[in-house]
GUTI-761096 format. One record per residue: residue number from 1; z, x, y of N, C-alpha, C in turn. Coordinates in steps of 0.02 Angstrom, whole numbers. Each point is the difference from the previous one (the first is absolute). Example, Ala and Ser with C-alpha at 12.3 -4.5 7.8 and 13.67 -1.06 7.14 Angstrom:
% GUTI-761096
num:n.c3:n.c1:n.c2:ca.c3:ca.c1:ca.c2:c.c3:c.c1:c.c2
1:390:660:-284:0:-45:59:0:45:60;
2:-36:-18:53:3:42:59:37:-39:55;
END
This chain:
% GUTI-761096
num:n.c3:n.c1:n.c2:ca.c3:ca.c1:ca.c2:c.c3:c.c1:c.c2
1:10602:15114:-2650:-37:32:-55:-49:-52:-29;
2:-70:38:-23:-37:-58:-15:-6:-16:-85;
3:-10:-59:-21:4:-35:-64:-55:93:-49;
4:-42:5:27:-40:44:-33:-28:48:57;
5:0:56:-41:-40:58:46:-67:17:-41;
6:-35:-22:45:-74:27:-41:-19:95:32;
7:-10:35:-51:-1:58:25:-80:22:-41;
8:-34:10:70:-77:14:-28:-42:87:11;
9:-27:14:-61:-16:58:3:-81:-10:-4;
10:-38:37:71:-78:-6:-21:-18:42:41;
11:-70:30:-30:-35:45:30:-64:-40:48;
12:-33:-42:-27:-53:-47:45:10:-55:59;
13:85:-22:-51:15:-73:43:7:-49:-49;
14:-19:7:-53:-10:-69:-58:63:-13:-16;
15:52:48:-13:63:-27:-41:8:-14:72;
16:31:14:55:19:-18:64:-19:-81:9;
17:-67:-14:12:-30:-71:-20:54:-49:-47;
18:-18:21:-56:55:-26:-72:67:-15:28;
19:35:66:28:62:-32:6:21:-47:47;
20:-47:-9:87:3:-29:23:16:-88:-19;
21:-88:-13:-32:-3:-43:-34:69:-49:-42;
22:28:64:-44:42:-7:-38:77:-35:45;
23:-6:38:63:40:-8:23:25:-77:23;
24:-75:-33:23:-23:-58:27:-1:-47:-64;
25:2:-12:-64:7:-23:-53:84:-9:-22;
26:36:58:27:61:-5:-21:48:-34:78;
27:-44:8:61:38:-34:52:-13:-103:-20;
28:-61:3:-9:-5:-58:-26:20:-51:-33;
29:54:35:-54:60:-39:-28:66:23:21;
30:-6:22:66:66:-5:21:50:67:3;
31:-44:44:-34:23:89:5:-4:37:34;
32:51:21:49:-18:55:55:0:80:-32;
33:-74:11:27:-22:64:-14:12:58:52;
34:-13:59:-24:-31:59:44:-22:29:-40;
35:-39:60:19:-61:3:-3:-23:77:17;
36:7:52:-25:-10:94:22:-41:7:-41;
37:-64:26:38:-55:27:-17:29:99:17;
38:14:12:-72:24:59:-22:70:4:38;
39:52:23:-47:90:9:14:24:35:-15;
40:47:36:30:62:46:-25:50:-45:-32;
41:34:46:-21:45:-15:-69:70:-42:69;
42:13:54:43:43:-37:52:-17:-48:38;
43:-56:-34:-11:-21:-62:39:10:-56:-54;
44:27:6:-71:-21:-60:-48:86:11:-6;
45:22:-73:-11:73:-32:-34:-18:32:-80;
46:64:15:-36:-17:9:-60:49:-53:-18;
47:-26:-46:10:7:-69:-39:-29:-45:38;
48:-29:-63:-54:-26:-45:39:-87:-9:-65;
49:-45:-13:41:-58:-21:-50:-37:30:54;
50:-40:39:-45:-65:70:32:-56:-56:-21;
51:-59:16:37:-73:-24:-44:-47:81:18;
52:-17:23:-47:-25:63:27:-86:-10:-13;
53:-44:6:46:-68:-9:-31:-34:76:42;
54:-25:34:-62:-37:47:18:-96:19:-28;
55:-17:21:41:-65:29:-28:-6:62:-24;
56:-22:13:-64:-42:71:-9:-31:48:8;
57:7:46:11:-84:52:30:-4:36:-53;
58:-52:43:5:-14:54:-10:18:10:-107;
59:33:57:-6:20:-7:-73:67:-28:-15;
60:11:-75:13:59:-48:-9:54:34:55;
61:-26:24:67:51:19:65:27:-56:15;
62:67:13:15:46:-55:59:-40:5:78;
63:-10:-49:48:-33:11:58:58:33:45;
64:-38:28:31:68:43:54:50:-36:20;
65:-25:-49:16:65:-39:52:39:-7:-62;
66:15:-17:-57:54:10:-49:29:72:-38;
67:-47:44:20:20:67:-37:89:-7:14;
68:2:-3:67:68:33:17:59:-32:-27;
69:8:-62:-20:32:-61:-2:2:41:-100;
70:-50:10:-35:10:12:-51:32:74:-4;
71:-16:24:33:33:82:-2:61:-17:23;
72:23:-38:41:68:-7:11:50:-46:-43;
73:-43:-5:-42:45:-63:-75:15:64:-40;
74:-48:46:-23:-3:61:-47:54:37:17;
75:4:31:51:35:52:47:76:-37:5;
76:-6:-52:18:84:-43:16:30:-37:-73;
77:-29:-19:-20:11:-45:-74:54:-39:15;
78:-35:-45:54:59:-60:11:12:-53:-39;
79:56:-17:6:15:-63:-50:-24:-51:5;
80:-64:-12:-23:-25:-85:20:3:-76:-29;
81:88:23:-73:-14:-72:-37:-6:-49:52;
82:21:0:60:24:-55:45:-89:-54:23;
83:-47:44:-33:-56:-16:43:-42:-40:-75;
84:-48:-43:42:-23:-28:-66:-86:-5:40;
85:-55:27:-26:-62:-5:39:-53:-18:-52;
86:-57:-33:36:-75:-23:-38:-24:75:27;
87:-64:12:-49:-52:58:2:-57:-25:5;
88:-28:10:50:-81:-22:-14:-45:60:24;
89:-55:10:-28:-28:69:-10:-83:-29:15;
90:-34:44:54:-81:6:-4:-25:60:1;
91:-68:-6:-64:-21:55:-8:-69:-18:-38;
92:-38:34:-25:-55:6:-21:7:-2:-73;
93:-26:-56:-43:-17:26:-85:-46:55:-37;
94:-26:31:70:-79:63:5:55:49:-19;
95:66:9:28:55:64:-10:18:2:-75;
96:16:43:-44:65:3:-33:67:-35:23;
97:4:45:68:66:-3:21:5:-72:50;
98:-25:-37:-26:8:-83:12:62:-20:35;
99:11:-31:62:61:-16:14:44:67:-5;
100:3:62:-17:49:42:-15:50:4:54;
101:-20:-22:67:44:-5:54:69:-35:-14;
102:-32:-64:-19:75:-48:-13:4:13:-69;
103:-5:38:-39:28:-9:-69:45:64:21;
104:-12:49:38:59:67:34:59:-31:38;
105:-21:-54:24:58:-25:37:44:-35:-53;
106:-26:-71:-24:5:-12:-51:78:37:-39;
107:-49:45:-35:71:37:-42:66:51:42;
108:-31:-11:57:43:65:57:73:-46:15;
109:-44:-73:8:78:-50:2:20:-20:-32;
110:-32:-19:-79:46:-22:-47:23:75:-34;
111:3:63:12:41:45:-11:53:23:25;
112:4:-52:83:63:25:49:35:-71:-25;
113:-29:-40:-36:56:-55:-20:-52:-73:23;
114:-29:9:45:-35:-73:47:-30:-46:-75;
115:4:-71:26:-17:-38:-75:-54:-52:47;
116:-60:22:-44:-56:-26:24:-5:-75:-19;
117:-20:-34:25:-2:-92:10:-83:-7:-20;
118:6:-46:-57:-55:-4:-35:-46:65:-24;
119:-80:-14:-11:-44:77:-17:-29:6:54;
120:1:62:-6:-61:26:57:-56:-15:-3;
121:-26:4:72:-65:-32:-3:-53:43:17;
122:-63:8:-28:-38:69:12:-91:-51:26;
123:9:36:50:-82:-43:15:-56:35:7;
124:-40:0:-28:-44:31:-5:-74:-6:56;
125:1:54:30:-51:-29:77:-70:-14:-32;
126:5:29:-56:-88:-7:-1:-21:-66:-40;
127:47:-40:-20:-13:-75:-4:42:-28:52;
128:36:19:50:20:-70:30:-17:20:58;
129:-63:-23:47:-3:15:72:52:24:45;
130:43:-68:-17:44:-25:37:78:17:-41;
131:28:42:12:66:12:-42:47:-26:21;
132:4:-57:57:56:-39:18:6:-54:-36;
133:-94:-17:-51:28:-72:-37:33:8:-49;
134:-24:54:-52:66:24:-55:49:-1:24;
135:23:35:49:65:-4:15:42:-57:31;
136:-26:-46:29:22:-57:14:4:-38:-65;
137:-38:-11:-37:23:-35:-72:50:43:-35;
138:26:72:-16:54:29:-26:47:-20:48;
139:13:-10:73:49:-17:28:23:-54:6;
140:-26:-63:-33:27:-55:2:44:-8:-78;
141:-23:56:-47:27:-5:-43:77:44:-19;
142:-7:65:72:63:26:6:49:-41:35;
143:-17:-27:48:27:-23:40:50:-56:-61;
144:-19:-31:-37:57:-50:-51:53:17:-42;
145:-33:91:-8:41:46:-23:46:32:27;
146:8:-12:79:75:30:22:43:-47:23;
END
């Protein structure tokens, strides 16, 4: 089983990017990762440390490859005190519904019990070209936190 499961939700590729990245930041000090670009609920341990990074569409939508993974938290209401995960969220400040992707996930797991490790991190594409450097500076700062 690996130290962290990064579980990435995107419609373009960008959170996919992110978590890779993320992944390669956390092998780097010594953490074995994996790594599902979109998951079912029977593919994840419910325990252990999640990193979930998703992108936004549309009016604050989850990207497909995570719909199911959230419909199956709703529908099952599994017990997840055992799990402890970072949130990191991309989306547009042009929306309302800003990040609304990971702020749905967000409360979907700290309502099944999951206890999130440090704040979430929300990046905003239309200042950061590049959304792996935000997120590489929030991950050196989670990373001290578990």
């Amino acid at each position: 089983m690996a130290d962290i499961t990064l579980i990435s939700g995107s419609t373009l590729g960008s959170a996919e990017y992110v978590a890779e990245h993320l992944a390669e930041q956390l092998e780097a000090v010594g953490l074995s990762t994996e790594v599902l670009h979109g998951a079912e609920l029977d593919e994840l341990t419910l325990s252990g440390v999640w990193l979930v990074v998703s992108s936004t569409h549309g009016a604050g939508d989850l990207p497909d490859n995570l719909q199911p993974l959230l419909e199956q938290i709703e529908q099952q209401q599994p017990d997840l005190s055992q799990v402890k995960f970072g949130a990191v969220g991309l989306g547009s400040s042009e929306y309302d519904t800003f990040c609304g992707a990971i702020k749905r996930i967000d409360d979907l797991l700290l309502l099944r019990g999951a206890k999130r490790i440090g704040d979430r991190l929300e990046i905003d594409v239309t200042k950061h070209d590049i959304p792996e450097d935000p997120a590489e500076e929030w991950v050196i700062n989670w990373i001290n936190l578990l």
